[in-house]
C-alpha positions, 0 to 999 in steps of 0.5 A: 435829415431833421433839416429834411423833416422839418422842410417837408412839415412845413411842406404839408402845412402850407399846402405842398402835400395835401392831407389824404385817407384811402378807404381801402376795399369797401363796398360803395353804395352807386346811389345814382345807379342803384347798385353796390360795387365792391372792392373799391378805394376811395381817396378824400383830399382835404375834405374832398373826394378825389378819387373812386377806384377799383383796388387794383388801380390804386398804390397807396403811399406809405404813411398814409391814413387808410381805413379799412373797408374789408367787409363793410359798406360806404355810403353818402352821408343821409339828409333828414330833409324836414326838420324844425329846430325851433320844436324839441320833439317833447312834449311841451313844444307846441302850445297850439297842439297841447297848450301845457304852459303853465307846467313849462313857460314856452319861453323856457322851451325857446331858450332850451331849444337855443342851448340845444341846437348844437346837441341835436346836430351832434345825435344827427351826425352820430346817425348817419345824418350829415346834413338837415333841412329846415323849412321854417325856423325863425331869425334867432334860429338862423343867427344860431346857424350861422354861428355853428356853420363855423364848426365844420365837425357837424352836420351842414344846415340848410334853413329857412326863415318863419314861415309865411303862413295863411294862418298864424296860431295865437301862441306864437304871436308876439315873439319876436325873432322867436317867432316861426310864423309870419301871417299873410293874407295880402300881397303886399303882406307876402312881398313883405315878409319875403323882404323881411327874410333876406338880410338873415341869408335864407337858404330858401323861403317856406309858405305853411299853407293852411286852410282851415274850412272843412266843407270842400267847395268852401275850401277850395274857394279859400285856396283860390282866394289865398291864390294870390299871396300864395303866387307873390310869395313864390315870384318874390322868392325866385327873385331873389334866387331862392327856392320855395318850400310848401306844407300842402296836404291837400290835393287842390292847395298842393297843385295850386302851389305847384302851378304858382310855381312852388319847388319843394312840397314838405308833405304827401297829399292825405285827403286823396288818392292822387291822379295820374295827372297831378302825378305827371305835373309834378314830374314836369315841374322837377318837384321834390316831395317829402312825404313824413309819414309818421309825424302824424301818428306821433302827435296821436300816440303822444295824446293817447299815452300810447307812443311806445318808443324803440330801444334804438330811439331810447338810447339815440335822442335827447333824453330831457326830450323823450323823457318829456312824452312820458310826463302826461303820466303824472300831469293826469293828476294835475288842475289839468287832469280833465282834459288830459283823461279826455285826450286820452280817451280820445285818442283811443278810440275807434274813431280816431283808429279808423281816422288815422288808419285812412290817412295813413293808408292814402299817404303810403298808396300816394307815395308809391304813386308818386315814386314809381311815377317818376316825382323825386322824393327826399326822406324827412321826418318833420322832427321836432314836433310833439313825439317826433324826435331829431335824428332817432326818428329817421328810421321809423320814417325809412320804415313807413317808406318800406312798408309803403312798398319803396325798395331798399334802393329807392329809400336810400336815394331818398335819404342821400341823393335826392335831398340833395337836388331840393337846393340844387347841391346834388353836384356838392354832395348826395353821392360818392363820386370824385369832386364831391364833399367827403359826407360819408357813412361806412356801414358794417352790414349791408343796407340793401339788404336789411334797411336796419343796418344803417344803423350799423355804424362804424365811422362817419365822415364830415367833411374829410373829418374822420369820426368814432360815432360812440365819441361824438356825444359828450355823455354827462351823468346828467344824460346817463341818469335821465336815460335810464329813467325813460327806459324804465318808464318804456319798460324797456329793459335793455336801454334801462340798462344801457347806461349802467357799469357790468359790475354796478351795485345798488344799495339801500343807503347807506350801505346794505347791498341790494344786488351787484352785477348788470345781470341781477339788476335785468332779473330783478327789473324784467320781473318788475316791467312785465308785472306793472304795466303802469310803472311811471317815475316821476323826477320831482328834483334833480341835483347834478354834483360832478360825477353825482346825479341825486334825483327825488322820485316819485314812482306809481304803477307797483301797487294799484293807488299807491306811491312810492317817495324815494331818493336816488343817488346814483355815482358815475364812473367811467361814463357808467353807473356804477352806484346807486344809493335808495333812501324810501 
């Protein structure tokens, strides 16, 4: 018998019995269809999907892997289809928008991004997200996605190289492989950047075409002149069998695009209610259109100090990320301090309310346009950039698509399927049908009828790889700490509280207790946030020993003018905090 055991292991390693998991009477999401259809099992076969069958046809073998969908929802796993890796979503991302060089060098940023990359993926997979699309990274970036690629524990990375722009910010000049930009304004230039790209194996090319004159007759004379680089680097592309993504938020830059022969435009159209004609053209021409909605707002709200993030954004992006949107706060006190107030006036005012009110209005009117005319369109969110941050984003950008009157069926086409046609891999992935690569999310609620249960996530699924989405995320002190501090300066209570034990003490150091129990600290800090609408912590140090976090912290807002200078030492215990020591 243990002769018998010992064959039939050496069976299964070597391919004679191929590793399977049954889900077992789940509810799956027909994407293709628009339909739910309950009471199915679905085999996966060494990362594979091998089967989709009703219950009654299926006989699972005993000692089989089953996970059971009694109650719950499979769907394909999402795709963010605009991301940028080389922005953080902080606020020290994009020294051409909001140049704070001085408080953090850009170099420091590149480097952290690099460090992080793998982090991101891992929030995005813990999102549902189980494949990106970036269109316009840089050549270290595209190195660092080769490397990950052999991971095939996180999310599939499609991506481009720097993109091929009309118009080059000067604080990303020089760079090197660290550059996202590459200026053409010839067609010799855009031959040769296409050229430049192939030897890091792009997934596709992408063209930031920006222009940048506001009188309309004399932009669109600039469109037409940029004609020809905007063609070669299509040709160029097509060439070398890869496809071309486009930024065009102009009606007139986008068609051009489109004509010339563009396959994927990365924006909606913000300068105009679209035609019908332009509406059929994209359709004749099988164009994909993201849409990114709330990018914009982000960068506005950012400026304002107005960007209010979601208890599930809080406790769902890179904390160093997010905690970073807050730190214009304490920069007003800064050599910067003139022109941080004026931003935020400005970006207050009635002026930019109605700006933004009218574009918002025309993108969302376009969108609906564009889905009920047929155009395909894949959900993304450009995150990365300032206030936009990786993974969490995701569903204020479904959101925005609700509201601007797509079904719950056509948002969660646009996030599974749809992307999946941007790079020709909808027969790979996008759907859950046999022969398709196991990317799957199983939901404990149904999304059609409530968006917000994707967010209700009880497995994901990558590759055939079965993972507990609450233990994809390493969680380091250093996270629970810096998590706490951002949802203390959002005031907001619940994910303040999140990274604390129930029975968590606090002590005036060194050991006079100050309250004891989760539920005593949310009566003490509730009173606090409604009370001091300008609370702010400030981190002014921080040293990480083991399972300690002791952080110098500055704290306004309690009292009009005054601060107060304290340290906190807060003691980890089981991936909680459990201690917390104050010495003011």
């Amino acid at each position: 018998m243990k002769k018998f055991q010992f064959l039939l292991a050496l069976v299964c390693c070597f391919g004679g019995i191929k590793a399977q998991t049954y889900i077992q009477n789940v509810s799956i999401a027909d994407v293709i269809h628009k339909k739910m259809i309950p009471g199915q099992t679905v085999i996966i076969t060494d990362g594979v999907i091998t089967a989709v069958k009703p219950n009654k046809q299926v006989k699972i073998p005993q000692n089989s892997h089953i996970i059971n969908g009694e109650g719950k929802y499979l769907i394909p796993g999402m795709t963010d289809s605009h991301i940028h890796f080389f922005q953080s979503g902080g606020l020290y991302t994009r020294p051409d928008a909001l140049n704070l060089k001085k408080h953090v060098p850009y170099e420091q940023e590149i480097s952290w991004g690099h460090h992080h990359m793998e982090n991101f993926l891992q929030y995005y997979l813990r999102s549902g997200i189980t494949s990106v699309i970036d269109p316009g990274a840089t050549y270290n970036f595209l190195t660092l996605r080769d490397s990950l690629k052999k991971n095939d524990s996180l999310p599939s990375v499609y991506m481009s190289g720097p993109l091929i722009t009309t118009y080059e910010p000067e604080a990303f000049k020089n760079l090197d492989k660290d550059e996202p930009f590459k200026l053409a304004l010839t067609v010799e230039d855009a031959k040769k950047y296409v050229q430049e790209q192939l030897p890091y194996k792009p997934d596709f090319i992408k063209i930031w075409y920006i222009i940048l004159e506001k009188d309309p007759q004399k932009a669109k004379e600039q469109t037409k002149k940029l004609e020809p680089v905007i063609k070669t680097v299509i040709e160029e592309s097509h060439k070398n069998n890869l496809k071309v993504a486009v930024h065009a938020t102009e009606r007139f830059t986008a068609e051009t695009a489109v004509l010339s022969g563009a396959d994927y435009l990365v924006h909606n159209i913000e300068d105009e209610i679209v035609s019908d004609d332009f509406i059929k053209l994209l359709k004749s021409r099988k164009i994909v259109l993201c849409p990114t909605l709330t990018v914009s707002d982000n960068y506005y709200d950012t400026y304002g100090q107005k960007k209010h993030y979601n208890t599930y954004e809080l406790e769902n992006s890179n904390p160093k990320s997010i905690g970073s949107i807050y730190d214009l706060k304490h920069l007003e006190e800064t050599a910067d301090s003139t022109w941080i107030k004026k931003y935020k006036v400005r970006f207050n005012s009635q002026q930019i309310k109605t700006y933004v009110s009218k574009v918002d209005s025309i993108r969302r009117v376009n969108l609906k346009r564009l889905a009920d005319g047929g155009v395909t369109i894949a959900a993304g969110t450009d995150a990365g950039n300032i206030g936009t941050q990786h993974a969490s984003s995701f569903m204020d950008e479904l959101n925005a698509m609700k509201e601007s009157g797509l079904s719950n069926w056509q948002i969660l086409q646009s996030a599974t399927i749809n992307p999946a046609k941007i790079l020709n891999k909808e027969t790979q992935y996008g759907s859950i049908e046999a022969g398709k690569t196991a990317d799957l999310v199983l939901l404990s609620a149904d999304p059609i009828e409530d968006l917000n249960n994707l967010t209700k996530i009880e497995t994901v699924i990558k590759n055939g790889k079965i993972f507990d989405p609450h233990k994809i995320l390493k969680i380091t002190p250093e996270i629970l700490v810096q998590q706490q501090v951002n949802g203390y300066n959002a005031r907001n209570i619940d994910a303040f509280l999140e990274p604390y034990a129930e029975d968590v003490e606090i002590y005036s150091f060194p050991n006079t207790l100050l309250s004891k129990g989760k539920e005593s600290m949310r009566k003490t800090y509730e009173a606090l946030f409604k009370k001091a609408p300008d609370l702010h912590c400030e981190i002014k140090q921080r040293i990480i020993n083991r399972n300690t976090v002791i952080d110098k912290e500055s704290v306004s807002g309690i009292k009009p003018g005054q601060k107060i200078e304290a340290t906190a030492i807060y003691e980890i215990r089981d991936h909680k905090i459990s201690k917390v020591y104050f010495l003011y």
